[in-house]
KELUMPA-582872 format. One record per residue (C-alpha): residue number from 1; z, x, y; residue in one letter. Coordinates in pm, 1 decimal. Example, Ala and Ser with C-alpha at 12.3 -4.5 7.8 and 13.67 -1.06 7.14 Angstrom:
residues 2
 num       zz       xx       yy residuo
   1    780.0   1230.0   -450.0       A
   2    714.0   1367.0   -106.0       S
//
This chain:
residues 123
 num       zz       xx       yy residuo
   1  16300.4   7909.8  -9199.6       X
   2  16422.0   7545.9  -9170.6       X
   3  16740.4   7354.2  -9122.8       X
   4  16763.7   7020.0  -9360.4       X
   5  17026.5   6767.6  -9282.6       X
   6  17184.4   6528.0  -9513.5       X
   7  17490.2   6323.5  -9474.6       X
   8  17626.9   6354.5  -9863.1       X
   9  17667.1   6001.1 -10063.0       X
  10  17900.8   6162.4 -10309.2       X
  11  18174.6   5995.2 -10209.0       X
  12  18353.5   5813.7  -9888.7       X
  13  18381.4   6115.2  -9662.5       X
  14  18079.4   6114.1  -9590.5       X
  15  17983.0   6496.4  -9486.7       X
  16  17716.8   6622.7  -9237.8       X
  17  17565.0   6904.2  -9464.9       X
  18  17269.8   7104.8  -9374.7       X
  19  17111.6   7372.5  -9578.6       X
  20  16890.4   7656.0  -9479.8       X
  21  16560.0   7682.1  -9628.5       X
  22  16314.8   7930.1  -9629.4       X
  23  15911.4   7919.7  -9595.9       X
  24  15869.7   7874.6  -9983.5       X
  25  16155.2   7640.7  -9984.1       X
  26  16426.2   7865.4 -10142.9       X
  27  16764.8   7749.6 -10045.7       X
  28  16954.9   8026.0  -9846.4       X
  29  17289.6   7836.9  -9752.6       X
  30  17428.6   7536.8  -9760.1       X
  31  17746.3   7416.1  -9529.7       X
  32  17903.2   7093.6  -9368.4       X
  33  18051.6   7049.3  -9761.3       X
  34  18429.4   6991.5  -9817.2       X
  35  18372.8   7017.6 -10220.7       X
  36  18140.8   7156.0 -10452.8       X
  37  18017.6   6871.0 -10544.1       X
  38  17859.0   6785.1 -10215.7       X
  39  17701.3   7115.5 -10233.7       X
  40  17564.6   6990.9 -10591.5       X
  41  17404.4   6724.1 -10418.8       X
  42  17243.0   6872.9 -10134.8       X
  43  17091.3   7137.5 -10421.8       X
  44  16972.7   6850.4 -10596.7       X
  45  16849.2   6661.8 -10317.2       X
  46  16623.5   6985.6 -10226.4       X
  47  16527.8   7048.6 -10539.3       X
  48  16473.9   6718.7 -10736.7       X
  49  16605.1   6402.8 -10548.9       X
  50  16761.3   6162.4 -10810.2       X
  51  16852.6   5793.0 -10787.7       X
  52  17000.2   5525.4 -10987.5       X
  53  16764.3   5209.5 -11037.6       X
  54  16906.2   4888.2 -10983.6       X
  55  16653.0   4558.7 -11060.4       X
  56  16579.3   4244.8 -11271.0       X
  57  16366.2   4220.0 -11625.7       X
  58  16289.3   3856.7 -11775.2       X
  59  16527.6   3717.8 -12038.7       X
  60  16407.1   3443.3 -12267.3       X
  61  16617.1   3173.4 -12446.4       X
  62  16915.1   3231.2 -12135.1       X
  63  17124.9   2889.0 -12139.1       X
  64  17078.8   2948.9 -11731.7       X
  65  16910.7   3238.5 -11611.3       X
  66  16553.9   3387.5 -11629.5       X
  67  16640.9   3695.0 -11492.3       X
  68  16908.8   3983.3 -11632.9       X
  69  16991.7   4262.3 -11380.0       X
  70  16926.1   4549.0 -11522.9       X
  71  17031.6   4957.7 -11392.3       X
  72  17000.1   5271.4 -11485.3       X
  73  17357.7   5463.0 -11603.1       X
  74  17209.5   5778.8 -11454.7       X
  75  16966.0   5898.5 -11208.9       X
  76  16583.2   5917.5 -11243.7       X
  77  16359.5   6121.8 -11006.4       X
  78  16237.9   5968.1 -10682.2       X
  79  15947.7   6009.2 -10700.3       X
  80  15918.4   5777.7 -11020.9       X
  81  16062.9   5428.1 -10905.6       X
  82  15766.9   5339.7 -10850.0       X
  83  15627.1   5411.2 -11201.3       X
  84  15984.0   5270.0 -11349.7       X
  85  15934.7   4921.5 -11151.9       X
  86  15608.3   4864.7 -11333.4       X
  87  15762.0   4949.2 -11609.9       X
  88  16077.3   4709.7 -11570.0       X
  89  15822.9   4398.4 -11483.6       X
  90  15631.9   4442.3 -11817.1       X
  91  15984.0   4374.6 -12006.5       X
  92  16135.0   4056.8 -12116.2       X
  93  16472.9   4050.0 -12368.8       X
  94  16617.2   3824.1 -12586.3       X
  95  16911.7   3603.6 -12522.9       X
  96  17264.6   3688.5 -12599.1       X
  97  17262.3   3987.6 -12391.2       X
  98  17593.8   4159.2 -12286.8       X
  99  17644.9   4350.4 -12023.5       X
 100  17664.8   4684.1 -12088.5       X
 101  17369.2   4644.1 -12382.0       X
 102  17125.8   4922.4 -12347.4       X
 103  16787.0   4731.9 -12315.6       X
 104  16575.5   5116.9 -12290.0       X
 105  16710.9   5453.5 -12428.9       X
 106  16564.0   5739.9 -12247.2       X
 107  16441.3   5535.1 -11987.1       X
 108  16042.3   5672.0 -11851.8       X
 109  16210.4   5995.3 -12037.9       X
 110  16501.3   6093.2 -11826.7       X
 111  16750.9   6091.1 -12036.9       X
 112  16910.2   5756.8 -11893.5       X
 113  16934.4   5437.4 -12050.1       X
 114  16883.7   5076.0 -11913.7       X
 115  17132.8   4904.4 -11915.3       X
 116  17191.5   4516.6 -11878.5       X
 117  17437.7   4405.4 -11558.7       X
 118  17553.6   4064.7 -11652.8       X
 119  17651.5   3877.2 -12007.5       X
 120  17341.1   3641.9 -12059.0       X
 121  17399.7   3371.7 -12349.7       X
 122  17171.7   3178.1 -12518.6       X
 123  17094.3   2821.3 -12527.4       X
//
């Protein structure tokens, strides 16, 4: 057995959890939460860690810019930002581009989209 600690990222507070894990890495308690949904995230943070991608793709025809900045509008596993940044640098869009466009549906799969960050208008 194993004790994991996390300090949640839910929200504000902040808590100090820690979870008990066995030797196959079943999950026998969790504490240190003050809501479920910190318990929610130390489960997912055992069990398939999650993270919103934040980053740039090229824009052509932009009046100003030559980068848009770009994020996912959900979380895609860890272990693929790597994959999803080689991913992002083989994209370039189109000028207009408002924010909130979605620039990839079901980004690398995951059921998130990419979405653009900032209005971009053409020349």
């Amino acid at each position: 057995m194993s004790m994991i600690k996390k300090t949640c990222i839910v929200c504000p507070i902040g808590c100090h959890l820690e979870a008990e894990v066995d030797g196959d890495g079943k999950i026998l308690s969790i504490s240190g939460n003050t809501c479920r949904r910190g318990e929610a995230y130390m489960r997912d943070e055992l069990t398939d860690p999650r993270r919103t991608l934040t980053s740039t793709v090229k824009v052509d025809g932009a009046k100003y810019d030559r980068y848009l900045p770009v994020k996912t509008d959900g979380g895609i596993s860890k272990g693929r930002l790597f994959e999803a940044m080689e991913v992002l640098a083989k994209i370039t869009v189109t000028a207009p581009v408002r924010r909130g466009d979605v620039i990839v549906e079901n980004f690398l799969g995951e059921g998130v989209s990419l979405v653009a960050g900032k209005t971009v208008d053409s020349e």
